[in-house]
Every structure is written in structure tokens, then in C-alpha cells.
SEKOLSE-772425 format. One line per field, with one value per residue: x, y, z of N, C-alpha, C in turn; residue in one letter; residue number from 1. Coordinates in steps of 0.05 Angstrom, whole numbers. Layout:
BEGIN
nX = c(X, ...) .
nY = c(Y, ...) .
nZ = c(Z, ...) .
caX = c(X, ...) .
caY = c(Y, ...) .
caZ = c(Z, ...) .
cX = c(X, ...) .
cY = c(Y, ...) .
cZ = c(Z, ...) .
r = c(A, ...) .
k = c(NUM, ...) .
***
This chain:
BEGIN
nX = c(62, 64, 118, 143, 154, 171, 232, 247, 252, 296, 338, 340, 349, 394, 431, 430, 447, 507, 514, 534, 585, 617, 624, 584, 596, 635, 604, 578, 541, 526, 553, 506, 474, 503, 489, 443, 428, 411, 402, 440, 406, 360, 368, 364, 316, 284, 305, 332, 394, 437, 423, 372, 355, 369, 338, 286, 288, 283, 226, 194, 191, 194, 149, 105, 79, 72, 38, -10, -26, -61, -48, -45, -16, 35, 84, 68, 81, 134, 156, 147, 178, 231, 228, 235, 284, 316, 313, 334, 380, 446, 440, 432, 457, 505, 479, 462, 518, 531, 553, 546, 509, 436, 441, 422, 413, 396, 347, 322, 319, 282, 244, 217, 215, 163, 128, 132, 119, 56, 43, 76, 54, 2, 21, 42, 8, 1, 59, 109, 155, 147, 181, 239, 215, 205, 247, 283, 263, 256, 321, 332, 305, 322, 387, 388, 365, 402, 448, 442, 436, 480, 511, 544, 534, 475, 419, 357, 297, 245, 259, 293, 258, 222, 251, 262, 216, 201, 239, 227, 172, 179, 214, 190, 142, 172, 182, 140, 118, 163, 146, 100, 73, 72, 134, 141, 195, 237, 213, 250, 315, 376, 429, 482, 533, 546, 550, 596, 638) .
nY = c(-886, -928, -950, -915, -923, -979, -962, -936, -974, -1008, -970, -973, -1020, -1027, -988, -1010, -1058, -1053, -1024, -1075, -1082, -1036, -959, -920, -871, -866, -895, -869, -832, -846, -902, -928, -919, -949, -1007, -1012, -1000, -957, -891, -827, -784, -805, -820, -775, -748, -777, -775, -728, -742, -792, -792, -778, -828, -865, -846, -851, -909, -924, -888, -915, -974, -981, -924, -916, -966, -976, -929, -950, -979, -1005, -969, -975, -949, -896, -935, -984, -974, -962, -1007, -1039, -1011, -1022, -1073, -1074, -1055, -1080, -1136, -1114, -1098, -1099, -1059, -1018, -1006, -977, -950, -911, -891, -854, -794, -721, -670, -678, -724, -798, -809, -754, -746, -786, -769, -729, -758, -778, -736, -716, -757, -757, -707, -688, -725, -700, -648, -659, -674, -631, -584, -519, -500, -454, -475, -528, -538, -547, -596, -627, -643, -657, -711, -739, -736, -769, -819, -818, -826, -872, -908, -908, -928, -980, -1007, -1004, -1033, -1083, -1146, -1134, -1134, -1166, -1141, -1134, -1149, -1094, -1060, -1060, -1054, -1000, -971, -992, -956, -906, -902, -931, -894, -842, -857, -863, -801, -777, -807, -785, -732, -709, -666, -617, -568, -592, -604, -670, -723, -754, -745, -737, -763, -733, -736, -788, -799, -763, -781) .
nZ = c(-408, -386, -411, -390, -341, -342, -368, -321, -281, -301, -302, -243, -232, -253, -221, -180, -186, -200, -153, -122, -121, -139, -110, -81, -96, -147, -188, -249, -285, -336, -333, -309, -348, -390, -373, -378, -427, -445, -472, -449, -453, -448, -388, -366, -376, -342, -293, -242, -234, -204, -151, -148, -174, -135, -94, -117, -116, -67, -57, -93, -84, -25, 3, -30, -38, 22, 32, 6, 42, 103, 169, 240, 270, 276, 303, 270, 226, 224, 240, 202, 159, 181, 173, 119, 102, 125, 102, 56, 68, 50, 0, 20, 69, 44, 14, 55, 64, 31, 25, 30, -15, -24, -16, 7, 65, 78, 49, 66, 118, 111, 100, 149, 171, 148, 161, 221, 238, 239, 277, 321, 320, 338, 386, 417, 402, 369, 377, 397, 390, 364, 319, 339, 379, 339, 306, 343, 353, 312, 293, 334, 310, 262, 263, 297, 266, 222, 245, 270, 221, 192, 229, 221, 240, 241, 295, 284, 247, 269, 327, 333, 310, 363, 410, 400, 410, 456, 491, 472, 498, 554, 576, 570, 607, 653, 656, 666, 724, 754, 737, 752, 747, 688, 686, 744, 793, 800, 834, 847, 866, 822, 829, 805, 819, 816, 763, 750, 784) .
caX = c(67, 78, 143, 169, 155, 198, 247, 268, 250, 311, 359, 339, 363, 420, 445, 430, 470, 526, 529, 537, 617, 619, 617, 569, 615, 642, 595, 566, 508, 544, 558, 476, 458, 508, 490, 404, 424, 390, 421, 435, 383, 332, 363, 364, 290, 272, 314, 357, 419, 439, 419, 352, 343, 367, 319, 262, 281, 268, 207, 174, 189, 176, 135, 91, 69, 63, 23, -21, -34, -60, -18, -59, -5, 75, 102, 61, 88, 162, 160, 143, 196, 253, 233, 248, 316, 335, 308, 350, 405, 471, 441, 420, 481, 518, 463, 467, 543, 531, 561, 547, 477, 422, 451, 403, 406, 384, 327, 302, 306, 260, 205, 216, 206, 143, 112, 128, 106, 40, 40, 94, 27, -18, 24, 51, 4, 17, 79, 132, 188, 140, 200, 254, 214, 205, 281, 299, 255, 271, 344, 330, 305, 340, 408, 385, 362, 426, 467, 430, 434, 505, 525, 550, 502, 452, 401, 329, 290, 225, 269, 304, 240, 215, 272, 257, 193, 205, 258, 203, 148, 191, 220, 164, 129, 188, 181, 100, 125, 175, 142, 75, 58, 92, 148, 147, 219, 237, 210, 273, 341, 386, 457, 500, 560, 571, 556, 626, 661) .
caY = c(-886, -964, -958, -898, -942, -999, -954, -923, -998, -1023, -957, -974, -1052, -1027, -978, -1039, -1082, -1030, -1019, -1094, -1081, -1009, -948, -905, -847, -877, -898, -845, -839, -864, -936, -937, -924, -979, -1030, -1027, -1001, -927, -863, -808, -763, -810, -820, -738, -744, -791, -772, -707, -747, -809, -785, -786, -851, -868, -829, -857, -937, -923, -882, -934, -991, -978, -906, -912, -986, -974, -911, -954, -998, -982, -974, -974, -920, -902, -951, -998, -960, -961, -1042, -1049, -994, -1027, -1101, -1069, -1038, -1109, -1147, -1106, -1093, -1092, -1035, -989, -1002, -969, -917, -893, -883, -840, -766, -697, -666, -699, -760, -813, -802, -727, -752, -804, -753, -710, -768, -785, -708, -718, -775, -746, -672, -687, -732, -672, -624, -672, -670, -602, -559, -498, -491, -439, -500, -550, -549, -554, -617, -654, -646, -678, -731, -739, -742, -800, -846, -827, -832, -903, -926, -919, -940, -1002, -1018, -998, -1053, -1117, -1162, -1118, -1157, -1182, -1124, -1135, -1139, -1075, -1033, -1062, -1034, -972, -973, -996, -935, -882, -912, -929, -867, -826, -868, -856, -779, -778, -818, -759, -707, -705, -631, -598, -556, -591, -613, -698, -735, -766, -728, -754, -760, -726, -736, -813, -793, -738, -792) .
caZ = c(-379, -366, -421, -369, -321, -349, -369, -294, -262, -316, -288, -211, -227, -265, -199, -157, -185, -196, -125, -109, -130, -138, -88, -102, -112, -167, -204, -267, -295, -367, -318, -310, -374, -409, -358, -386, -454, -450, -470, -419, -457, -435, -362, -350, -380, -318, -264, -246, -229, -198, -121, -145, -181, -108, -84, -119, -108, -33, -62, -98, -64, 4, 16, -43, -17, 45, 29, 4, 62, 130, 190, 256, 288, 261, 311, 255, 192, 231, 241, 168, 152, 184, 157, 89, 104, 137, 80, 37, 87, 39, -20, 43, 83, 20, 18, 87, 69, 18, 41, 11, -16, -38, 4, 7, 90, 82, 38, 89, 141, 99, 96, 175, 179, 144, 182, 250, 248, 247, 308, 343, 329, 362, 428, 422, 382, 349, 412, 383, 392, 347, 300, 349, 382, 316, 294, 364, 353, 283, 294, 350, 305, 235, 267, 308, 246, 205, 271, 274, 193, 193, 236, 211, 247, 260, 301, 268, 240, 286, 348, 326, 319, 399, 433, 391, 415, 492, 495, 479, 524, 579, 586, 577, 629, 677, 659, 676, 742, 763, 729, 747, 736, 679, 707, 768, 799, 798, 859, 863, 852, 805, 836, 783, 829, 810, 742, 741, 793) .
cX = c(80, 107, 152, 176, 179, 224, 264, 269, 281, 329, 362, 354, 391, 434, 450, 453, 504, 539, 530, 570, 629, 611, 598, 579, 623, 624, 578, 550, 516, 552, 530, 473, 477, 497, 452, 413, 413, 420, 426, 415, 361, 336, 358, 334, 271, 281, 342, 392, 418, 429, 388, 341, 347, 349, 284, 259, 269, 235, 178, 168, 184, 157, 113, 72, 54, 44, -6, -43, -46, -53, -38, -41, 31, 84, 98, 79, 127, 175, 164, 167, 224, 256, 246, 272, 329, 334, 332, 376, 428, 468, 437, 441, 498, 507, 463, 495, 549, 523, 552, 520, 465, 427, 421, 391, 390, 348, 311, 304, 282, 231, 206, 212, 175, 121, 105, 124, 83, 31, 47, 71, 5, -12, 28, 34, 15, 36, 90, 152, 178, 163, 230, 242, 216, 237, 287, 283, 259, 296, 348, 329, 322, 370, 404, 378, 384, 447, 468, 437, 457, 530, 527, 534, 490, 430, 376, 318, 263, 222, 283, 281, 221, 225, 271, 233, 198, 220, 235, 188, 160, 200, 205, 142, 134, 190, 157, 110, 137, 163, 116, 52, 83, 107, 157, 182, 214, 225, 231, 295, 361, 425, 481, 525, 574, 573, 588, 642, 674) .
cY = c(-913, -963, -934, -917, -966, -988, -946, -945, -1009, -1008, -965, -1000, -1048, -1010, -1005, -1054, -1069, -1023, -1044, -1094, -1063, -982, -926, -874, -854, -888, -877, -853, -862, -905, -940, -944, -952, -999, -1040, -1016, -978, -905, -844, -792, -769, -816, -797, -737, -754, -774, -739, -719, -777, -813, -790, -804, -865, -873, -850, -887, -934, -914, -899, -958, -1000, -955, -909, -937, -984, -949, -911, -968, -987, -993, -961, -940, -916, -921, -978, -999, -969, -991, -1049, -1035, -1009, -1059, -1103, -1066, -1076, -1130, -1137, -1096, -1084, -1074, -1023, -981, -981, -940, -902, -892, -860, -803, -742, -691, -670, -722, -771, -806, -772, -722, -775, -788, -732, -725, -771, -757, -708, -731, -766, -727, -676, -698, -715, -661, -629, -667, -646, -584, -547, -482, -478, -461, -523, -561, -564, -597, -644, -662, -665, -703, -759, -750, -768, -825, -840, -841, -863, -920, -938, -929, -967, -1021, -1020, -1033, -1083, -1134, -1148, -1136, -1146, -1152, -1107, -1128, -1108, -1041, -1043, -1049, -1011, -958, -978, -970, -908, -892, -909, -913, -846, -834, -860, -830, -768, -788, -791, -743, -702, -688, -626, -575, -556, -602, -648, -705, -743, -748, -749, -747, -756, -735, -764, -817, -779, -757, -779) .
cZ = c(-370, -385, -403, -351, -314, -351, -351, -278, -280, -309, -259, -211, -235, -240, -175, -154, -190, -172, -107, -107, -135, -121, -109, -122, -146, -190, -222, -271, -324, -351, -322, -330, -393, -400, -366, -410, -455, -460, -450, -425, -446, -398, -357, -364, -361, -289, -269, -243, -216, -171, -124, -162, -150, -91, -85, -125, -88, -40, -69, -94, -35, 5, 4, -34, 2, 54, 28, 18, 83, 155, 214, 278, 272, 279, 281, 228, 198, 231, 217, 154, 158, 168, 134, 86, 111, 106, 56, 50, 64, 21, 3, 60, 63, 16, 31, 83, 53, 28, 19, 5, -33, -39, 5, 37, 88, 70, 55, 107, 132, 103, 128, 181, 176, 159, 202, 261, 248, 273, 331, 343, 345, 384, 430, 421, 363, 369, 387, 381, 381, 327, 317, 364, 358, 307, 314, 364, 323, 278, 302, 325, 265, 250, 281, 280, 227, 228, 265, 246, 185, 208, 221, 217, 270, 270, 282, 273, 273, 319, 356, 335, 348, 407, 420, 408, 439, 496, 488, 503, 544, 596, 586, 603, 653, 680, 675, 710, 758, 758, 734, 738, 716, 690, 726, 772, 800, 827, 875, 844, 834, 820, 816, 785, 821, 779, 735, 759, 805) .
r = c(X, X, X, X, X, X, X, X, X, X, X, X, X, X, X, X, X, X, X, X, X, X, X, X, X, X, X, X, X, X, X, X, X, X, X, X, X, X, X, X, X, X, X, X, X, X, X, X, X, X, X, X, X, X, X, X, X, X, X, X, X, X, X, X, X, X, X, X, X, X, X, X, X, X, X, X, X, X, X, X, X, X, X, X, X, X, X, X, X, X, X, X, X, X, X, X, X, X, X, X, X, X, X, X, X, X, X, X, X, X, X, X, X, X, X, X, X, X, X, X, X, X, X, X, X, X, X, X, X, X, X, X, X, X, X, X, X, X, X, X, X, X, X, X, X, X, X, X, X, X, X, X, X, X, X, X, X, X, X, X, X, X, X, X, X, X, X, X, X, X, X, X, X, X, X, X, X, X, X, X, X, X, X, X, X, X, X, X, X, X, X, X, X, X, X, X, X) .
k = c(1, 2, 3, 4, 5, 6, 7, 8, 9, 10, 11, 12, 13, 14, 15, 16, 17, 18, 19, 20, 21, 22, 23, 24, 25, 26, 27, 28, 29, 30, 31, 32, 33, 34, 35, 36, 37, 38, 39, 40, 41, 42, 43, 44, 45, 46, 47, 48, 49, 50, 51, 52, 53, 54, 55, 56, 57, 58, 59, 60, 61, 62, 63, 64, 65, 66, 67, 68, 69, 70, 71, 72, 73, 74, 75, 76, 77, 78, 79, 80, 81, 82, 83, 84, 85, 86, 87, 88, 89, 90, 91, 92, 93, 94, 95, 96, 97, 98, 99, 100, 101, 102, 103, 104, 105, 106, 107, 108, 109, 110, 111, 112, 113, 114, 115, 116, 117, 118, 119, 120, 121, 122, 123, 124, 125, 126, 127, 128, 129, 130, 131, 132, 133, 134, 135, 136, 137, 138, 139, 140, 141, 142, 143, 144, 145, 146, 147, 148, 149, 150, 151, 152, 153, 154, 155, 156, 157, 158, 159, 160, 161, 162, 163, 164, 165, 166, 167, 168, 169, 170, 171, 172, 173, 174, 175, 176, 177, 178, 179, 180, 181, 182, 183, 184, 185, 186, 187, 188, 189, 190, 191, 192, 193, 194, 195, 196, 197) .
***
């Protein structure tokens, strides 16, 4: 077990450094394996392809970790989540560019699926639209996340997930404010008209 171990930690360093000068498109599995010295018999004995050695840096470097730890609420888990991505900013930037399926993005929206359906069931229940709310919530913060990581100087990780965090609250606050009864109409109208100009 600890020589598998070594063996997929010596492919994950070899994609790493691969995609310090190389897109990921481009790079084969036959590039991995010369760059630690393995055969491909033993990379296709670890990993199905190169999407999920990918797959399972993010895996065992951040989820498995932080799996281990404990996280008072997800805003907690989300702070610690983005430190990592900043910390490692230039392989993730690269990763979030990576198009097509079994993209690294489609696989972080799968674990941010995971995280946040159970909290959706808390507020929602068992609503018929439990799935529809989690996707829209889901979407919010995968797509802000690679927005944010994407940019060139993306501001400081910590600051990053606040305003993530003030932008729910705030606006949920201001909904509760207007909305006092479910169903009811706004207190105050919203003047659409200087919105269309």
C-alpha cells in the first residue's frame, strides 16, 4: 500500500511539473510516465487516465485533509478551501481551463454538489425543487470560484471567501426584510424602469 502510495504521489509531481510549461491538452500519459520513470501498465493500474490523476491531486490534498479536520459550518470548510486554491493558484488556474469530460471543473462541481445538498435539505426538505435549488446554488459558487482564480491578481484568498460570504447573508437578510411571509409581495417596489432606461 505505502509503495502505491509512492508510486501515484511520483505521477501527481510528475503532471505538476508538466503543467508548469505544458497545456494540459497536450500532455500524454507516455510524458507522465517518462518524467517518474514508470511504465504505462503501472500508470492504467493507478489511475484511469490523466483527468483522474487530476482528479485525485485535488482529492488527496485538499478533501481528504480537510475531511479529516473539523469545520464548525461550510462557510469554515469554504475559507480553508479557497486558501488552498490561492496557495496553489498557477496548477488550478490551468485546471479550471481544462474543457471537455471528466474536466477537472465538472469534478469540483460534483464535490461542491456534495457538500451543499445536505445543507439545501436542511432549508428545503424533501421540496420537489431540492435539486433545482442546490444546482443554483452550486453554480453560484463553482462558477465565482473559478472567476475569482482565473483572474490574474485575484485578490487574497480569505478576503475572497468574505465577500462570498457577505453576498449570501446580506441578501438573504434583505430578502427576510422584504419578504416577510413567504409568497408575500416586496414592501418596497423595485423600479424596473431605470433598470430598461
Amino acid at each position: 500500500m505505502a509503495g502505491a502510495n509512492i508510486t501515484k504521489k511520483a505521477m501527481a509531481a510528475a503532471l505538476k511539473e508538466l503543467m508548469e510549461t505544458k497545456c494540459f491538452a497536450h500532455i500524454t500519459v507516455e510524458d507522465i510516465c517518462k518524467k517518474c520513470q514508470i511504465n504505462r501498465k503501472s500508470f492504467y493500474y493507478h489511475f484511469k487516465d490523466k483527468y483522474h490523476l487530476l482528479n485525485w491531486i485535488y482529492f488527496t490534498e485538499f478533501l481528504e485533509p480537510a475531511h479529516k479536520r473539523e469545520h464548525p459550518d461550510n462557510w469554515d470548510l469554504l475559507e480553508e478551501m479557497c486558501n488552498y486554491f490561492y496557495a496553489n493558484q498557477t496548477f488550478y488556474r490551468k485546471a479550471f481551463k481544462i474543457d471537455g469530460q471528466n474536466s477537472f471543473f465538472d469534478y469540483f462541481r460534483e464535490v461542491i454538489t456534495v457538500i451543499l445538498s445536505k445543507s439545501m435539505e436542511d432549508i428545503f426538505g424533501k421540496d420537489a425543487s431540492l435539486d433545482f435549488y442546490t444546482n443554483f446554488y452550486v453554480d453560484a459558487f463553482v462558477y465565482a470560484i473559478r472567476r475569482w482564480l482565473l483572474q490574474k491578481d485575484c485578490m487574497p484568498s480569505q478576503e475572497f471567501a468574505e465577500k462570498l460570504k457577505q453576498c449570501v447573508v446580506k441578501t438573504s437578510k434583505k430578502i427576510i426584510q422584504d419578504y416577510p411571509n413567504e409568497g408575500s409581495h416586496p414592501k418596497k417596489g423595485i423600479r424596473n424602469t431605470d433598470a430598461i432606461g
